[in-house]
matplotlib code that plots the C-alpha trace (Angstrom):
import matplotlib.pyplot as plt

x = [12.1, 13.1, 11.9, 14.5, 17.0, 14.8, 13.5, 17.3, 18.7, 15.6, 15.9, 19.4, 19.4, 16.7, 19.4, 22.4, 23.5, 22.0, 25.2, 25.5, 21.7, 21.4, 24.1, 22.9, 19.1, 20.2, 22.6, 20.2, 17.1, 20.0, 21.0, 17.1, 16.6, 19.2, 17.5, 14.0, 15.2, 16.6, 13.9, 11.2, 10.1, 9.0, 8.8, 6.1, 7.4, 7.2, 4.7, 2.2, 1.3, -0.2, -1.0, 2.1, 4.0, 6.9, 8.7, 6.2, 7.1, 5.3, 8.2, 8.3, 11.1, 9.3, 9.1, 6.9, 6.3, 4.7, 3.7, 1.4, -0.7, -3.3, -3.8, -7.4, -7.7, -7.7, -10.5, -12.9, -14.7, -17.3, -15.7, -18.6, -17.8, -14.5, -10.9, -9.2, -6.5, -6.0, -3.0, -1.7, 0.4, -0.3, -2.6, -4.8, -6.2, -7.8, -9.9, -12.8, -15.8, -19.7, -22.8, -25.8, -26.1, -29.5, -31.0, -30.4, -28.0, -24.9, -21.8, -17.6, -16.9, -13.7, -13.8, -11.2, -10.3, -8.1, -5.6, -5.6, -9.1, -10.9, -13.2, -14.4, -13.2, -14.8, -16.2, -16.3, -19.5, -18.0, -18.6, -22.0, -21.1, -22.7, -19.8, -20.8, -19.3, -15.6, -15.6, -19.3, -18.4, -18.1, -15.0, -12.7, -14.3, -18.2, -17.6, -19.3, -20.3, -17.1, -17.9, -17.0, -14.2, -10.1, -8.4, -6.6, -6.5, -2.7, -2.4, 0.6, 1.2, -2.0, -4.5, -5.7, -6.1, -8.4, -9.1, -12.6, -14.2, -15.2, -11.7, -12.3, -9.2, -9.6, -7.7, -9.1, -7.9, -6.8, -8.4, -11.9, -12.5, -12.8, -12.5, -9.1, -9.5, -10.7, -10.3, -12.2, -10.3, -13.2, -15.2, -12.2, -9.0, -10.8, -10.8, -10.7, -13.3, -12.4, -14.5, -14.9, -13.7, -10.8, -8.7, -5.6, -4.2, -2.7, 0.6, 2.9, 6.2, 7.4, 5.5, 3.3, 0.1, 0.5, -2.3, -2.9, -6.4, -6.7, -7.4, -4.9, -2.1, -3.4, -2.7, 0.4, -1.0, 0.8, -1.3, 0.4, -0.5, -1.4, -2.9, -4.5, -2.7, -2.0, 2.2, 2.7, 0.2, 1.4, 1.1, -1.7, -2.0, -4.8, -4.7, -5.2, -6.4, -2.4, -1.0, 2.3, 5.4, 8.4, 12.0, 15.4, 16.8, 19.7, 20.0, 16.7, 13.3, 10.6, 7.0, 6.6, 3.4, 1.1, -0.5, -2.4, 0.6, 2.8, 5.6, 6.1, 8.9, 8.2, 10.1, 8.8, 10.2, 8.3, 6.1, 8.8, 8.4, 12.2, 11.1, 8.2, 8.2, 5.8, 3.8, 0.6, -2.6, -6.2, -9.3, -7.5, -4.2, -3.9, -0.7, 1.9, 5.5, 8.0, 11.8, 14.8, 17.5, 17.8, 15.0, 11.2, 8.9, 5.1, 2.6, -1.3, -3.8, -6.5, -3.5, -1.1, 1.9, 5.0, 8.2, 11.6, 12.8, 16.2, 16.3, 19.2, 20.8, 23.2, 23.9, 21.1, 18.8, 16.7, 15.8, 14.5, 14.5, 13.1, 14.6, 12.7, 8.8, 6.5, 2.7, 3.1, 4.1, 0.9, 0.2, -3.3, -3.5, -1.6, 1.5, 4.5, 7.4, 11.0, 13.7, 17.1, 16.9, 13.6, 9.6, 6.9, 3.6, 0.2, 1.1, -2.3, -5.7, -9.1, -7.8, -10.5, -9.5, -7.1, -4.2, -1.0, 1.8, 4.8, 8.6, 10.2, 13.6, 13.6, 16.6, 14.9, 11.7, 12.0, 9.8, 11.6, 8.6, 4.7, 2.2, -1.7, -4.6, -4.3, -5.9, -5.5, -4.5, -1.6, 1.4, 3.8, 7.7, 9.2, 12.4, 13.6, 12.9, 9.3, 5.9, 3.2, -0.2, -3.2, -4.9, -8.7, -10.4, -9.1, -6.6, -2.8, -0.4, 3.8, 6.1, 10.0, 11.5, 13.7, 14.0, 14.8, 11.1, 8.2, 8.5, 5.0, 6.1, 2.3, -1.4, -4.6, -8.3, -8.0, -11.7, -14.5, -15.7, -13.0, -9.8, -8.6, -6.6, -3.3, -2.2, -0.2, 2.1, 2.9, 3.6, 3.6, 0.1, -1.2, -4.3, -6.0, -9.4, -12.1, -15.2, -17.1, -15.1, -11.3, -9.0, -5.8, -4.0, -1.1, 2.0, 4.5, 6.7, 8.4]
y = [-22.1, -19.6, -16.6, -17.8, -15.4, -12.1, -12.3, -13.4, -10.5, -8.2, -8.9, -8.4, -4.7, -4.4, -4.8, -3.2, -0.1, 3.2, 4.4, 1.9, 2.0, 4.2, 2.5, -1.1, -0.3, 0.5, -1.9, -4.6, -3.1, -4.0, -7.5, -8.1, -6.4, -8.9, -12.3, -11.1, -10.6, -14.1, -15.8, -14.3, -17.0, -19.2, -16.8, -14.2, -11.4, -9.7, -10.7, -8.0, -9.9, -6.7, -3.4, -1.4, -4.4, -7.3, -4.8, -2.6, 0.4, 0.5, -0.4, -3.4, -4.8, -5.1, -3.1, -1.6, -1.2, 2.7, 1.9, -0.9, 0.9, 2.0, -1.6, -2.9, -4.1, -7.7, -7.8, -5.3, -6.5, -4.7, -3.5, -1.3, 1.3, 1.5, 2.3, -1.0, -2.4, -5.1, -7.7, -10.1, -13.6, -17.2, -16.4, -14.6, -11.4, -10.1, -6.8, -5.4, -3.8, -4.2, -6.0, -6.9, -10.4, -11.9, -10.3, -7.4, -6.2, -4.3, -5.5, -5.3, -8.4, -10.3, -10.8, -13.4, -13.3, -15.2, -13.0, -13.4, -13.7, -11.6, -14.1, -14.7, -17.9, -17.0, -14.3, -14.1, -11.0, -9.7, -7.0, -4.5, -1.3, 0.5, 3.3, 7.5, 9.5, 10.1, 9.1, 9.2, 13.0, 14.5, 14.3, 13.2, 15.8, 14.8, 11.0, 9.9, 7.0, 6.4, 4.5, 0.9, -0.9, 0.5, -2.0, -4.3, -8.2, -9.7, -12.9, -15.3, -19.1, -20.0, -18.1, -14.4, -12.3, -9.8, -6.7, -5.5, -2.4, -3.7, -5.0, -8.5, -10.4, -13.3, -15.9, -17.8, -20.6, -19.4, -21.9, -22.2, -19.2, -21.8, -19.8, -21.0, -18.9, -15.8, -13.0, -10.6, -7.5, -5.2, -7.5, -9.5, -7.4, -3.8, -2.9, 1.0, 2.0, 5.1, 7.8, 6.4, 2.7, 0.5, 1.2, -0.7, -3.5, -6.5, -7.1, -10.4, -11.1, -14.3, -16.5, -13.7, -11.4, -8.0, -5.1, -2.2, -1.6, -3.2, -1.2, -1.2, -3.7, -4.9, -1.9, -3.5, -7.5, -10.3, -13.6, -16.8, -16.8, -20.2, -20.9, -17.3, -17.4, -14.4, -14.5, -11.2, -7.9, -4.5, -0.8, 1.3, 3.9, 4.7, 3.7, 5.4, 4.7, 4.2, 0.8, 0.4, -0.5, -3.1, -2.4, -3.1, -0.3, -0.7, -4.2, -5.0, -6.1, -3.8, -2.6, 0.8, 1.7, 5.6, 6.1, 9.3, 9.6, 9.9, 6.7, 3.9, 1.2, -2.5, -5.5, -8.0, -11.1, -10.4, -6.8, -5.0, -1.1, -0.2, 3.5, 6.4, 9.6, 12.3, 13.8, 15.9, 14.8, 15.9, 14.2, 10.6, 10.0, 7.3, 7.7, 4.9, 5.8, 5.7, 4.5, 4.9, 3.6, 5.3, 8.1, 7.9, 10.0, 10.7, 12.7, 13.6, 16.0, 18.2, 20.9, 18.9, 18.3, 16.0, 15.5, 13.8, 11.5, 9.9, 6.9, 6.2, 3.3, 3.8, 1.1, -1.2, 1.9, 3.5, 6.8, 9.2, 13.2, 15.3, 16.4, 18.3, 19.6, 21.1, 22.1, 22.6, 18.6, 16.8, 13.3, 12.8, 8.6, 9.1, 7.3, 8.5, 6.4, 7.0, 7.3, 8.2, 10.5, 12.1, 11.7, 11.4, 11.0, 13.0, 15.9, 17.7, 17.5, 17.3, 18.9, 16.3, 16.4, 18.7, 18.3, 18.0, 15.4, 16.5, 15.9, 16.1, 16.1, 14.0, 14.8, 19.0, 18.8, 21.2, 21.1, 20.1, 20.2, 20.3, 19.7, 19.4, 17.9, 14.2, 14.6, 12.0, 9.1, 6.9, 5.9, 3.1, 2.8, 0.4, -1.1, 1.0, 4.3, 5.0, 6.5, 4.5, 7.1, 6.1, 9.9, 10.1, 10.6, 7.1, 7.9, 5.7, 8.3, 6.8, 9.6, 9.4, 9.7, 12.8, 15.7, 17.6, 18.5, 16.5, 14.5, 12.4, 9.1, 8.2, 8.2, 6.3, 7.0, 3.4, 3.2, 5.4, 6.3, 7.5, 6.2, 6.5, 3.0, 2.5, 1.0, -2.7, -3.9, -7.1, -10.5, -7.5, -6.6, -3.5, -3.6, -0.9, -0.6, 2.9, 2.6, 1.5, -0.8, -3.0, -3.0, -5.3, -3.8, -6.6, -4.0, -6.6, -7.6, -4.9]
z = [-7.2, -9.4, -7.6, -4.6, -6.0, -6.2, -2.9, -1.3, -3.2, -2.1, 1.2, 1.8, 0.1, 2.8, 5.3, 3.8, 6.5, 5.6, 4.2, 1.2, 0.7, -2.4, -4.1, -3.5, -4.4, -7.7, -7.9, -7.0, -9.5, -12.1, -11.5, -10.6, -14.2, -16.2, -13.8, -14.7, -18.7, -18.1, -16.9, -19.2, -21.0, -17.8, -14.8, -14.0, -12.7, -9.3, -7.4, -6.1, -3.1, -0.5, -0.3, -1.4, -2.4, -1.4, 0.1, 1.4, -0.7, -3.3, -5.5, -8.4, -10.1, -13.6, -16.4, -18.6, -22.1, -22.2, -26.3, -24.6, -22.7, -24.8, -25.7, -25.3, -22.1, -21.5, -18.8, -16.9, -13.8, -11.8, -8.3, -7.2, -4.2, -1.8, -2.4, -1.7, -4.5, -6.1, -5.0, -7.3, -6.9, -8.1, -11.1, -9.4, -7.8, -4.9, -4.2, -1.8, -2.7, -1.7, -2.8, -1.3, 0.8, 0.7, 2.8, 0.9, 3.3, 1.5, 2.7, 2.1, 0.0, -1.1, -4.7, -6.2, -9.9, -12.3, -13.1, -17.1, -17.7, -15.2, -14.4, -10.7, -8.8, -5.6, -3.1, 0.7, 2.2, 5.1, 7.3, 6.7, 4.5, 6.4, 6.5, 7.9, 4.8, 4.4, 0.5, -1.1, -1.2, -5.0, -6.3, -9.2, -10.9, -10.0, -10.4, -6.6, -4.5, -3.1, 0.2, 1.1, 2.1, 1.7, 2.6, 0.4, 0.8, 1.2, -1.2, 0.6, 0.8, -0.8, 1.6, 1.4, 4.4, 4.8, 7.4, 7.2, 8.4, 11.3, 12.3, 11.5, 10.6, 7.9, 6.3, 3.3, 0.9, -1.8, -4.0, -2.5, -0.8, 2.6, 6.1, 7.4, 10.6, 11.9, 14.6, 15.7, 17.3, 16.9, 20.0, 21.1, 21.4, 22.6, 19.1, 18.9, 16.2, 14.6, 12.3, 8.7, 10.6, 9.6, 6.8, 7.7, 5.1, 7.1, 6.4, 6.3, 7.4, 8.0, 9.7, 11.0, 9.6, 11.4, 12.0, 14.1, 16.1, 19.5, 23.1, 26.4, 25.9, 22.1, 19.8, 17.9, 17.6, 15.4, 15.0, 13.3, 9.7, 9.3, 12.8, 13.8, 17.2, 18.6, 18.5, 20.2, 21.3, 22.8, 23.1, 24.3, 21.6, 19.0, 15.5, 12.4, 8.8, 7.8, 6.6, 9.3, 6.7, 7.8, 7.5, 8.5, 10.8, 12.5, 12.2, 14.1, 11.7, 12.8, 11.7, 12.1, 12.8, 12.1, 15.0, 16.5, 18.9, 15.7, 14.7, 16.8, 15.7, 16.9, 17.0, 14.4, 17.1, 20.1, 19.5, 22.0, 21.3, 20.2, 19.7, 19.8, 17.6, 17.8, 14.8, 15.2, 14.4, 13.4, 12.2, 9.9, 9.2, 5.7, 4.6, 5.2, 6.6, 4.3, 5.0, 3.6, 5.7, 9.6, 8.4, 8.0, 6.5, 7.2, 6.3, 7.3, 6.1, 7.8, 8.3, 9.9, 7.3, 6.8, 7.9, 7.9, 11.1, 11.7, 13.9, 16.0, 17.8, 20.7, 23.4, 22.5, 22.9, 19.5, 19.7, 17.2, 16.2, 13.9, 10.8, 9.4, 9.3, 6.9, 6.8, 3.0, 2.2, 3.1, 1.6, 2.7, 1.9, -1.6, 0.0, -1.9, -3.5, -3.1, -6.0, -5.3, -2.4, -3.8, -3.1, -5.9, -5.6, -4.6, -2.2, -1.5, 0.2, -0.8, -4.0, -5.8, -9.6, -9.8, -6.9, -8.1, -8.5, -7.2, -7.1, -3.3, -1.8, 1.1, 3.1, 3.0, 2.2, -1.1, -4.0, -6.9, -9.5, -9.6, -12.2, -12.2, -12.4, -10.6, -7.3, -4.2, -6.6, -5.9, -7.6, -7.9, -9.0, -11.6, -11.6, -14.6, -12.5, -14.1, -11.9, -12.9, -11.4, -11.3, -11.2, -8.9, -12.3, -13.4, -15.9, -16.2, -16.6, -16.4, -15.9, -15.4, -12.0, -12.1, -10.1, -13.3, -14.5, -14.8, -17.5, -19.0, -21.2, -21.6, -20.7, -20.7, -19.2, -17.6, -15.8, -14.8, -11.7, -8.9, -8.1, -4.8, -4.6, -6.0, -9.4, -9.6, -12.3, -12.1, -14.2, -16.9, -16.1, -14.8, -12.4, -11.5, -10.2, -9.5, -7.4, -10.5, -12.3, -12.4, -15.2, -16.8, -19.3, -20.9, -21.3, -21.5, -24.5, -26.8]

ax = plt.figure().add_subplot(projection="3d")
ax.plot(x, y, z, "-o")
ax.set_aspect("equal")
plt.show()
């Protein structure tokens, strides 16, 4: 296969030691740069498989071409309500948003589309709509109706998993849209419904789907991606709206989980908890951790704030301290990317419309620069050190990734309606999606 390479050299800059970590990342973005150049004619890029990415950062080795993107888009589809994202592998792509069943009962559906013509090769209804506020409020200046589902379905080995509201795990056939398996934590696991229910994207790794959201002795849980066995199930504390992350710390693979205790590090082989770290929380917490070698950053809203963790390994023992801790960096779900020792991404809350974008130092927690008028949107990081945002008002907006000053390399209104989800280039594509409608965008070739 000729993706082999990509994902060997991916994975082993996943487990370089902290100290070499800078250096190889952009080493690696380089030599994954020159193979993708090489390959062009026969090999679709990077593969947008789940929520945030193939390595769960919300970082891509492609390129794109900025003079592109005001190009007519090559499809729109309908994706009414929610805040879910697209993913993208195998020619196709996956999103949630609602429609009424036949019994005219509005409900969180799986839509499946081919991914160069737009047009529908299946859909799944799943759990009732039937969500208490917490997104139909106005916002992205006056563009409403924003309820439904936020997850985002993970595309893998020719199924597509799916986490629904109610805290039903799914796995699908690609192909066919055939139910493969099923589990239901909500009824089955003491699933722990929380205000403005699940919001949680599962996750794959290896041989194993992974999600938060089960009672005493089932809050970390691992099933068998092909089977829907459970493979491991621990912890006792509370999950939140955020999307764990997996990394390489220390040595050991774990997924490091948001919950209202604050981070919890778990070992991917057998769910063992390797290490607990407190951050306060009020009301939701939606933004995923984000790593970057032995420290991990996290972030909530409702006047909590961020801050920086290191993790430590001693005697076979992890343990954790703070940093540092701010009530004036708050990512509310606008999960930020990391560049070369610095943050970008949405830092504000409920600033519908207008919040700001905003260049962080991660090892202080300094502002470096701020500039207006994006609101809660999300953003994703090419391999060439570009911010592709996609702003809550639905405009495309790349911006180079400096500390310097903000710098804006293009822009686009993209879709109407409001944009809380998070924008996806892959195979040379972007995909981004509002609560009204789904966009391509070809900005490939020179």
């Amino acid at each position: 296969m000729l993706d082999s390479p990509l994902k060997l050299l991916q994975e082993v800059v996943l487990r370089v030691p902290y100290q070499f970590t800078s250096f190889m990342k952009t080493a690696s973005r380089l030599v994954l740069l020159a193979l993708t150049s090489n390959f062009a004619s026969n090999y679709i890029c990077a593969e947008w498989h789940q929520y945030r990415g193939p390595s769960f950062d919300g970082v891509t080795t492609e390129t794109l071409n900025v003079g592109n993107l005001k190009k007519e888009a090559l499809w729109k589809v309908p994706t009414p309500n929610g805040f879910s994202s697209f993913s993208a592998a195998d020619g196709i792509v996956a999103t949630l948003a609602t429609r009424q069943d036949e019994d005219g009962i509005t409900r969180e559906t799986c839509f499946v589309y081919n991914a160069s013509s737009g047009k529908m090769i299946w859909s799944a209804d799943l759990a009732p709509s039937n969500y208490k506020s917490g997104g139909g409020n106005a916002g992205a200046k006056g563009n409403d109706g924003g309820d439904g589902p936020r997850s985002t379905p993970t595309l893998h080995g020719g199924k597509v998993y799916v986490y629904d509201a109610d805290m039903n795990l799914y796995s699908f056939e690609a192909k066919s849209g055939k139910l493969v398996w099923k589990q239901r934590i909500g009824k089955d696991f003491d699933g722990q419904e929380i205000r403005w229910k699940n919001a949680v994207s599962p996750l794959i790794e290896g041989d194993l789907v992974i999600v938060p959201g089960g009672g005493a002795g089932n809050a970390f849980l691992a099933f068998n991606k092909n089977t829907g066995a459970v493979a491991w199930k621990n912890g006792d504390a509370t999950m939140t709206h955020a999307t764990p992350t997996i990394a390489t710390l220390h040595g050991v693979r774990q997924a490091i989980f948001f919950m209202t205790s604050g981070l919890v590090g778990v070992d991917i082989k057998n769910g063992k908890i390797l290490w607990e770290q407190t951050h306060p929380f009020k009301v939701s917490t939606a933004a995923s951790p984000v790593v970057d070698g032995d420290f991990v950053y996290c972030s909530a809203g409702y006047g909590v704030g961020g801050g920086l963790y290191k993790v430590s390994k001693s005697g076979g023992k992890f343990s954790s301290k703070r940093v540092w801790f701010s009530k004036d960096v708050v990512n509310h779900w606008s999960t930020p990317v990391l560049h070369e020792g610095h943050l970008y991404g949405m830092f504000s809350f409920k600033k519908y419309g207008n919040g700001p974008i905003q260049c962080i130092e991660l090892a202080t927690g300094k502002e470096k620069w701020r500039t207006q008028g994006f609101g809660p949107g999300n953003v994703t990081l090419t391999g060439d050190g570009k911010i592709l945002a996609l702003s809550d008002d639905g405009h495309l907006v790349v911006i180079q990734a400096s500390p310097l000053a903000y710098k804006e390399l293009g822009r686009v209104k993209a879709v109407s309606g409001k944009c809380w989800s998070t924008p996806v280039l892959s195979g040379g594509r972007i995909y981004a999606r509002s609560t009204k409608e789904g966009v391509c965008i070809d900005v490939s070739g020179g």
